[in-house]
TORGUDREN-777019 format. One record per atom (N, C-alpha, C): atom name; residue in three letters; x, y, z; residue number from 1. Coordinates in nm, 4 decimals. Layout:
N
a/r/x/y/z/k
CA/Ala/X/Y/Z/NUM
...
***
This chain:
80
a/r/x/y/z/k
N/Unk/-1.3042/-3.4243/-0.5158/1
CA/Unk/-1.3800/-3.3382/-0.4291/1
C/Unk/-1.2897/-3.2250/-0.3791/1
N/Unk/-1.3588/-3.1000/-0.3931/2
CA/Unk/-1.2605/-3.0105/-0.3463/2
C/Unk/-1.2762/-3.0073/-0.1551/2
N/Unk/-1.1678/-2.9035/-0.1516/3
CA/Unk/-1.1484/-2.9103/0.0422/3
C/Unk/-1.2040/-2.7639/0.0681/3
N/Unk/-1.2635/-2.7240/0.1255/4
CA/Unk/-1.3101/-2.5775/0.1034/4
C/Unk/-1.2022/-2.5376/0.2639/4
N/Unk/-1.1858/-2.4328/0.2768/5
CA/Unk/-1.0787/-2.3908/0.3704/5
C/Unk/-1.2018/-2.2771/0.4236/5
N/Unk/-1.1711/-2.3191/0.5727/6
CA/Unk/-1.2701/-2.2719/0.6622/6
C/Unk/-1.1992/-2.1970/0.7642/6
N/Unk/-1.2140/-2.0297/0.6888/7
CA/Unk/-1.0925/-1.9478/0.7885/7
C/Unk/-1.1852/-1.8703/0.8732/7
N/Unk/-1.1697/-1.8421/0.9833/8
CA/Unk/-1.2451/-1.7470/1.0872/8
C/Unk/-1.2346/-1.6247/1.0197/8
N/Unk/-1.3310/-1.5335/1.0572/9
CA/Unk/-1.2874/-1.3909/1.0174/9
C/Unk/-1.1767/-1.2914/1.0167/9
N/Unk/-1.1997/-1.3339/1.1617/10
CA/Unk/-1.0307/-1.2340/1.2542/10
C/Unk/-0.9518/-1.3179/1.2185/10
N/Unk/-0.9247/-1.4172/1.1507/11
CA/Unk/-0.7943/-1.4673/1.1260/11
C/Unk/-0.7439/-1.3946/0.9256/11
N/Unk/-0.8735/-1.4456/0.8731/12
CA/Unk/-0.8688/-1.3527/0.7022/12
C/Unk/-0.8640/-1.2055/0.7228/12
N/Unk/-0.9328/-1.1275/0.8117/13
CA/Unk/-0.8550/-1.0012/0.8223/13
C/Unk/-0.7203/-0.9963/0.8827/13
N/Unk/-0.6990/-1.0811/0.9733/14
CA/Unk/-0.4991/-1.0639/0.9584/14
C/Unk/-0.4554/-1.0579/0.8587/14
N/Unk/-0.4738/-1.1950/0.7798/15
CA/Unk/-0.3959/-1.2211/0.6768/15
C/Unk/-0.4297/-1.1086/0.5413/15
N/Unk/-0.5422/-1.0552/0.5174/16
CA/Unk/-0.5680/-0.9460/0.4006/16
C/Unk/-0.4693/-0.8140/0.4606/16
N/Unk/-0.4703/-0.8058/0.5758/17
CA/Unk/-0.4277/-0.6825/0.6258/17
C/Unk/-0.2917/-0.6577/0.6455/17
N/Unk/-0.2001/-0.8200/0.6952/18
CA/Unk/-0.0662/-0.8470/0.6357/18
C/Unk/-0.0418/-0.7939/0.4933/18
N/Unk/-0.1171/-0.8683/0.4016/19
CA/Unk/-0.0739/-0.8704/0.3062/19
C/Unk/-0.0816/-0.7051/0.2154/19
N/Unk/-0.1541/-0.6517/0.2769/20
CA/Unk/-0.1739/-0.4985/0.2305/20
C/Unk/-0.0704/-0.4045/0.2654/20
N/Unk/-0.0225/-0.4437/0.4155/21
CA/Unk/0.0773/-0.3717/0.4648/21
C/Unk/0.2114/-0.4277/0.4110/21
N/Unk/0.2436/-0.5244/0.3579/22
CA/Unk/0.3855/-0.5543/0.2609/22
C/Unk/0.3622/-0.4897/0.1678/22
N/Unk/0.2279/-0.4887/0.1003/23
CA/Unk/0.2620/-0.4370/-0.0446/23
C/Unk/0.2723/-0.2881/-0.0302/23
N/Unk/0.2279/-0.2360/0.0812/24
CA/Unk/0.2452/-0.0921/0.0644/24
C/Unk/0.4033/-0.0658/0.0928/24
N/Unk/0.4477/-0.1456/0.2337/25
CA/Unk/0.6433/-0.1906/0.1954/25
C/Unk/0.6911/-0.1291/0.1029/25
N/Unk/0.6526/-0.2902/-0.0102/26
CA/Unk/0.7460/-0.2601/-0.1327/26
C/Unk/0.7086/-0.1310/-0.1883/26
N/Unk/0.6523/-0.0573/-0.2318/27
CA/Unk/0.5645/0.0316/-0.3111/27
C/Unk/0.6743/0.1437/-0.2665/27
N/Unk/0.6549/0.1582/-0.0943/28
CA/Unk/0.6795/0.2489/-0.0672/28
C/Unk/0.8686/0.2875/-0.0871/28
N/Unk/0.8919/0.1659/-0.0528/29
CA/Unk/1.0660/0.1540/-0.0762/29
C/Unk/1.1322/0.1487/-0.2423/29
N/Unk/1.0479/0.0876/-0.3253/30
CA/Unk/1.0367/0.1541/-0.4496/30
C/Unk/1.0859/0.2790/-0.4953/30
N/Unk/0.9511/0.3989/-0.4535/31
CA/Unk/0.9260/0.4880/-0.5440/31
C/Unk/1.0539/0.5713/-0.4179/31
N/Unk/1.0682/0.5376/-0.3057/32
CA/Unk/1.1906/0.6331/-0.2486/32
C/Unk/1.3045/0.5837/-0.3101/32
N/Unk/1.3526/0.4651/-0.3748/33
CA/Unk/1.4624/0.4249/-0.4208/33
C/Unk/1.4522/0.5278/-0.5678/33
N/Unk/1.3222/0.5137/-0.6490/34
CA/Unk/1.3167/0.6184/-0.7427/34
C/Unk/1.3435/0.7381/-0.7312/34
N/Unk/1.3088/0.7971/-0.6133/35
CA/Unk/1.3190/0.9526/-0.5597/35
C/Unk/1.4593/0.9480/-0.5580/35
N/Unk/1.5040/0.8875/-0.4851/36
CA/Unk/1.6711/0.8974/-0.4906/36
C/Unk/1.7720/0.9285/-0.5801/36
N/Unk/1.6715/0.7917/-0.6768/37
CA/Unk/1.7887/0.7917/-0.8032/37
C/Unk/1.7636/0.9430/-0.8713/37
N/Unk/1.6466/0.9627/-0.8863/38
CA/Unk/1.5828/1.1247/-0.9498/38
C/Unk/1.6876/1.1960/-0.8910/38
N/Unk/1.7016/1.1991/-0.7720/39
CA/Unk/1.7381/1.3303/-0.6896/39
C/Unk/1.8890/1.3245/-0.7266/39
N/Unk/1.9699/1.2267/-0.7592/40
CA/Unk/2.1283/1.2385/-0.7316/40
C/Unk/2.1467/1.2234/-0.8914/40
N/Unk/2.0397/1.1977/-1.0046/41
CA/Unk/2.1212/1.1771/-1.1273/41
C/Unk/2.1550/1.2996/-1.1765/41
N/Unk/2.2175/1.3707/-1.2153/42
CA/Unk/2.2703/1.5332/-1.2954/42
C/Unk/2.1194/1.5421/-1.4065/42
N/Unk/2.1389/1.4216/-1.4866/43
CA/Unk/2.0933/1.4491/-1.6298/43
C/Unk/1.9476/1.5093/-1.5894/43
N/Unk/1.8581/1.4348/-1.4976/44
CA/Unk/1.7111/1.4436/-1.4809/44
C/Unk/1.6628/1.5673/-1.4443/44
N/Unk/1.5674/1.6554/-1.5248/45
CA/Unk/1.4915/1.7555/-1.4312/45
C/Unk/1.4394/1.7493/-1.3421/45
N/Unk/1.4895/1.7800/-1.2124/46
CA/Unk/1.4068/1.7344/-1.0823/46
C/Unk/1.2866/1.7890/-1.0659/46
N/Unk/1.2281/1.9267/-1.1538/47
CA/Unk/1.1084/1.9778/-1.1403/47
C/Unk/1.0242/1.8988/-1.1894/47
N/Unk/1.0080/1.8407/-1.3018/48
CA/Unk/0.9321/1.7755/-1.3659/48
C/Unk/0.9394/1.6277/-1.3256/48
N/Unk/1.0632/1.5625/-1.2619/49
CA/Unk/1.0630/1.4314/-1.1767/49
C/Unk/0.9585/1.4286/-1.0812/49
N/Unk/0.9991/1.5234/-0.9994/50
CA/Unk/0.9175/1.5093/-0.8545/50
C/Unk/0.8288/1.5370/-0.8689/50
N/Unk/0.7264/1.6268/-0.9955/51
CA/Unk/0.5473/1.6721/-1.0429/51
C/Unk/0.5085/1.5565/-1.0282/51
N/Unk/0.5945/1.4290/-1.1256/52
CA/Unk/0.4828/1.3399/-1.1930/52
C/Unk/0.5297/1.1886/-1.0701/52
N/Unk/0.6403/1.1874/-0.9763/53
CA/Unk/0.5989/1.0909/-0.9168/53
C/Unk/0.5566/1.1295/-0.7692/53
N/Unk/0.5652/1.2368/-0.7353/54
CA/Unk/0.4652/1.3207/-0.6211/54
C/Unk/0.3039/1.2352/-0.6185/54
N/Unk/0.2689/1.2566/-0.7676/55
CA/Unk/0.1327/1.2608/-0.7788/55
C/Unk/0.1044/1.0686/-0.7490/55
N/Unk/0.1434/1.0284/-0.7599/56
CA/Unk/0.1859/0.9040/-0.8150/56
C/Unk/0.1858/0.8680/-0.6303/56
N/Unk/0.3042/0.8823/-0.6192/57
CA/Unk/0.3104/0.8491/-0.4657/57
C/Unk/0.1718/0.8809/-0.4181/57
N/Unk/0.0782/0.9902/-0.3476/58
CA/Unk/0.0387/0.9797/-0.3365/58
C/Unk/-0.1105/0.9556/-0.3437/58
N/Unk/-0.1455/0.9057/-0.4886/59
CA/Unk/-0.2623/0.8371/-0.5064/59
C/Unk/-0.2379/0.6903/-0.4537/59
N/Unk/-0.1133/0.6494/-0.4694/60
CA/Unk/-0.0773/0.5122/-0.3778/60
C/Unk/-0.1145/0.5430/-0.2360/60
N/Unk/-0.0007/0.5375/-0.1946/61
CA/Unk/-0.0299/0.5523/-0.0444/61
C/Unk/-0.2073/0.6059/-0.0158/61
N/Unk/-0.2793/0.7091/-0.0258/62
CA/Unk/-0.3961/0.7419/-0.0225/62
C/Unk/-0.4748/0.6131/-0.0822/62
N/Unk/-0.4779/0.5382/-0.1689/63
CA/Unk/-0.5546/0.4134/-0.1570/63
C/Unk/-0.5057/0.3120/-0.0212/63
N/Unk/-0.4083/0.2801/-0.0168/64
CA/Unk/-0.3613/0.1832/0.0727/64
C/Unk/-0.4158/0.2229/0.2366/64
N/Unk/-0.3805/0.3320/0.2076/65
CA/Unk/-0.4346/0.4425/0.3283/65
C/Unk/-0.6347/0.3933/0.3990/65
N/Unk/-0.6914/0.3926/0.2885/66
CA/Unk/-0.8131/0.3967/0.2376/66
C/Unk/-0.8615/0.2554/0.3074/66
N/Unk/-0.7676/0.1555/0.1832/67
CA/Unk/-0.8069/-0.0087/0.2740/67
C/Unk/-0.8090/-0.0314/0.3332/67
N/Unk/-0.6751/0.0107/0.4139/68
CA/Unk/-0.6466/-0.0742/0.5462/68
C/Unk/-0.7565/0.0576/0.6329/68
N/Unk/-0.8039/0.1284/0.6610/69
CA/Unk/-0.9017/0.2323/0.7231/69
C/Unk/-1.0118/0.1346/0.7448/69
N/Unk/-1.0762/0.1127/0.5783/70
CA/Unk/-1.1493/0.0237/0.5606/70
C/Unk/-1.1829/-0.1268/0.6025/70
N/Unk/-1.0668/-0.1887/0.6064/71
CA/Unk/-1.0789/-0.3040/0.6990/71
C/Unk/-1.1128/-0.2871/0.8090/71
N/Unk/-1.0179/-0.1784/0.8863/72
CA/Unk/-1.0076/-0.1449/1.0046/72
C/Unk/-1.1753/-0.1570/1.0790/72
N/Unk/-1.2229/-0.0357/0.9857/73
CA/Unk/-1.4010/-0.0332/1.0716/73
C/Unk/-1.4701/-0.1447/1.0017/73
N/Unk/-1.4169/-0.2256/0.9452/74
CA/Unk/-1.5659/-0.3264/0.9314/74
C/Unk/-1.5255/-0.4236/0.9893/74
N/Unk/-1.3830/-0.4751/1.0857/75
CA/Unk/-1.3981/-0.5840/1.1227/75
C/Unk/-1.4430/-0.5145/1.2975/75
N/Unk/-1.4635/-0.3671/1.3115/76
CA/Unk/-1.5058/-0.3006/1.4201/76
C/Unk/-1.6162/-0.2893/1.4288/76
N/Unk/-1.6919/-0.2902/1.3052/77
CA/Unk/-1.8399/-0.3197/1.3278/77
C/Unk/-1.8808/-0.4274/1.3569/77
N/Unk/-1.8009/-0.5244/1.2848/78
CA/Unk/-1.8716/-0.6732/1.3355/78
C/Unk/-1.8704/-0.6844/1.4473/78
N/Unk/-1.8013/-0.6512/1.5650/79
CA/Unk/-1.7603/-0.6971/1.6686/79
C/Unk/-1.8562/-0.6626/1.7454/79
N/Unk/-1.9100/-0.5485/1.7176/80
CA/Unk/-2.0180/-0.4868/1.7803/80
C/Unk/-2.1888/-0.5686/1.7976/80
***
């Protein structure tokens, strides 16, 4: 028999909303560790580095941006 796990709401939006805000963390400490390396290697064109992970960065962040927004007003509607 399975155990079904019986989480309150406001407790699964913590935990989705934790878990959104680490991954945006790593993501974010990532692509600046990338920026870095871009920025200090000689060999790399930095024009064409920073075009294609500019864009990159921020379609990330702008989703993450998006979710956590998104969580935000629907656990604000419920409340209502």
């Amino acid at each position: 028999m399975k155990k079904v796990i019986d989480m309150q709401p406001s407790k699964l939006t913590f935990v989705v909303t934790t878990m959104v805000t680490l991954t945006l963390c790593v993501v974010i400490l990532s692509m600046v560790a990338t920026l870095m390396v871009g920025l200090f290697d000689p060999i790399i064109d930095h024009t064409q580095f920073f075009n294609l992970i500019a864009q990159a960065f921020q379609t990330i962040i702008g989703g993450f941006i998006g979710l956590l927004a998104g969580i935000k007003l629907k656990t604000e509607e419920e409340k209502e």
